[in-house]
LOLUMVEX-225543 format. One record per residue (C-alpha): x, z, y. Coordinates in steps of 0.5 Angstrom, whole numbers, plus 500, padded with zeros to 3 digits. Layout:
residues N
XZY
...
***
This chain:
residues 319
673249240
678250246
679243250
686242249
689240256
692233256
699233258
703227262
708224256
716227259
721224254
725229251
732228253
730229260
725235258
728241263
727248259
729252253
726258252
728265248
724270247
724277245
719283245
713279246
706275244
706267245
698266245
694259247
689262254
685257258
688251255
696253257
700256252
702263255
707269253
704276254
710281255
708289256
712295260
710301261
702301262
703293264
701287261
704281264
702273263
707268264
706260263
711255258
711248261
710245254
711238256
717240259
720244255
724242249
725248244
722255244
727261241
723267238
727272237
726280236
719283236
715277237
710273235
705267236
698265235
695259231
692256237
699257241
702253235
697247235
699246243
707246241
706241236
701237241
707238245
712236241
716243242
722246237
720252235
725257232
725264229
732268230
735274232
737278238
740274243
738267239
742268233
740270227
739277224
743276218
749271219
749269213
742265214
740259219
735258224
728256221
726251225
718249225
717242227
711239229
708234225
706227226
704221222
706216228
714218229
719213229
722210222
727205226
732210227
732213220
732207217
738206221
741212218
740211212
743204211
750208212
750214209
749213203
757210203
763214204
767210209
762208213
760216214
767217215
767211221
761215224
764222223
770219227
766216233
762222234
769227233
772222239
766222243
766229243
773229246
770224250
765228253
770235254
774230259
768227263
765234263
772238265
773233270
766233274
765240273
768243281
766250277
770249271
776247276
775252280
776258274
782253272
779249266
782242266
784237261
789234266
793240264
800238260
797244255
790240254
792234255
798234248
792239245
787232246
791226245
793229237
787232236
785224238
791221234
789226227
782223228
783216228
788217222
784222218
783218211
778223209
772228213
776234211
781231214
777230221
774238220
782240219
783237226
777240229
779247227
785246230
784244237
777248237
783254236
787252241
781251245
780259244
786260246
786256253
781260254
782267253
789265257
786262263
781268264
785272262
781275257
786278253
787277244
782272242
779272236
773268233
769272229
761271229
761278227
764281232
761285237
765283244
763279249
766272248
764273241
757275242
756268248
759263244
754266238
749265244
750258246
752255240
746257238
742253244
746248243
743248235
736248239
737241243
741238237
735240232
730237237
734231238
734229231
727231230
725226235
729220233
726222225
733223223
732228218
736234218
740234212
744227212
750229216
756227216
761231217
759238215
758241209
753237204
750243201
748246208
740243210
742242216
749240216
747235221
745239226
751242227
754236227
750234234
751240237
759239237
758233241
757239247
759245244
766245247
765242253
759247256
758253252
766254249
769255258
762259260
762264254
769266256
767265264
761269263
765275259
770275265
765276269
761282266
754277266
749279262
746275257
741273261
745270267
750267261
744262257
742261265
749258265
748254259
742251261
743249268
750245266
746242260
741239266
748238270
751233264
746231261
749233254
741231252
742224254
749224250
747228243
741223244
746216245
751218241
746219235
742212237
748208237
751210230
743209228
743202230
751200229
750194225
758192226
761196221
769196224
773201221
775205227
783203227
789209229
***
């Protein structure tokens, strides 16, 4: 049997790398988990640091061992399969992601979790505070950003401060949850809107079909941020399906409820940027991932789910 090497513990919310591949075979070699990619008469390895990797994304014409696997779930890798580009094939279907098995995950924060959730006011309270902290960290991110500022992107325009303060105003008076994705939605729009004016991109529509730039990056990137999202759950023990806010028939509602904490600050400003500019989808996701690194919008999925974990002062937030 092959020894397994053995892997210097990195916490996940520092973990440097997420990796999507398309059009090769992951395989396991000399204790390494490695990515076999093949041109024309050229066979090429290329090494993955799993202890420092979050999540790995297959997408088309991709494949892995049994062997690979076993060393990813050692590692306590996310692996998902998508489509082309980190989005689905069909965008009726989700992500499947596989997540590494261990008996000795914690139960503190599920347990957490679970003293809420079962009551509706008080996951319409959290629901709340992640939406607030969402604007939160648009600011902070908005505001210590030199490249975003230099493409214009600022929350301290009069357009984006007014466009802040009612989604804040809205949060905070919303009596139902439908009320805070009402709110949601309207400033995401406005987000768009801002967006396409500032880099001059012309008429804007959010469609995930559609097959424009703008639209193709946003797919792209929302779809990374699903990938740090489902790792962060994951390493927490926090299943996927106890959200508190979107759907609650979609398994992996939560999910999508961590990845809004970031998805406006980061991938929102850089799918529209990067469209701009002509990047490819290469030059794109290396944007995402290094602003992630930059803000540390793991840390921040990471506290944020946490602290409603362990909330024991049940306050309703107050207008």
């Amino acid at each position: 049997m092959e020894q397994l090497t053995d892997l210097k513990a990195i916490l996940h919310s520092k973990r440097a790398n997420i990796y999507y591949l398309e059009k090769c075979r992951v395989m396991q070699k000399d204790g390494r988990v490695l990515y076999l990619s093949e041109a024309k008469n050229v066979h090429q390895y290329w090494n993955i640091p799993i202890a420092n990797t979050t999540c790995l994304l297959l997408g088309t014409g991709t494949s892995v061992t049994q062997a690979a696997m076993r060393m990813l779930a050692q590692a306590g890798v996310m692996v998902g399969f998508c489509g082309g580009g980190g989005t689905p094939l069909l965008m009726a279907t989700e992500i499947e992601w596989l997540s590494p098995q261990s008996e000795y995950r914690p139960t503190e924060y599920l347990q957490g979790w679970m003293s809420f959730w079962f009551e509706e006011e008080k996951r319409l309270q959290v629901a709340k505070k992640l939406q607030l902290a969402r604007i939160d960290y648009l600011e902070n991110t908005w505001n210590k950003d030199r490249d975003l500022s230099a493409e214009g992107f600022s929350p301290d325009s009069s357009i984006m401060q007014s466009a802040l303060q009612n989604c804040r105003a809205k949060i905070l008076a919303a009596p139902k949850v439908s009320n805070l994705l009402q709110a949601e939605a309207e400033l995401t729009k406005q987000l768009y809107k801002h967006a396409a004016q500032t880099t001059r991109y012309g008429d804007f529509t959010r469609e995930r079909a559609a097959v424009d730039t703008a639209n193709a990056f946003l797919n792209h990137g929302n779809y990374l941020a699903y990938g740090l999202a489902a790792s962060t759950l994951w390493v927490l023990g926090i299943p996927h399906g106890f959200a508190v806010m979107h759907g609650k028939t979609r398994r992996g509602a939560l999910i999508f409820d961590i990845a809004d904490l970031i998805k406006d600050a980061i991938i929102l400003p850089w799918a529209f940027i990067c469209a701009k500019e002509n990047a490819s989808e290469q030059e794109f996701r290396q944007q995402c991932l290094q602003a992630f690194t930059d803000h540390k919008a793991m840390d921040f999925m990471f506290d944020q789910a946490k602290q409603a974990a362990m909330k024991t002062d049940w306050k309703p937030v107050q207008p």
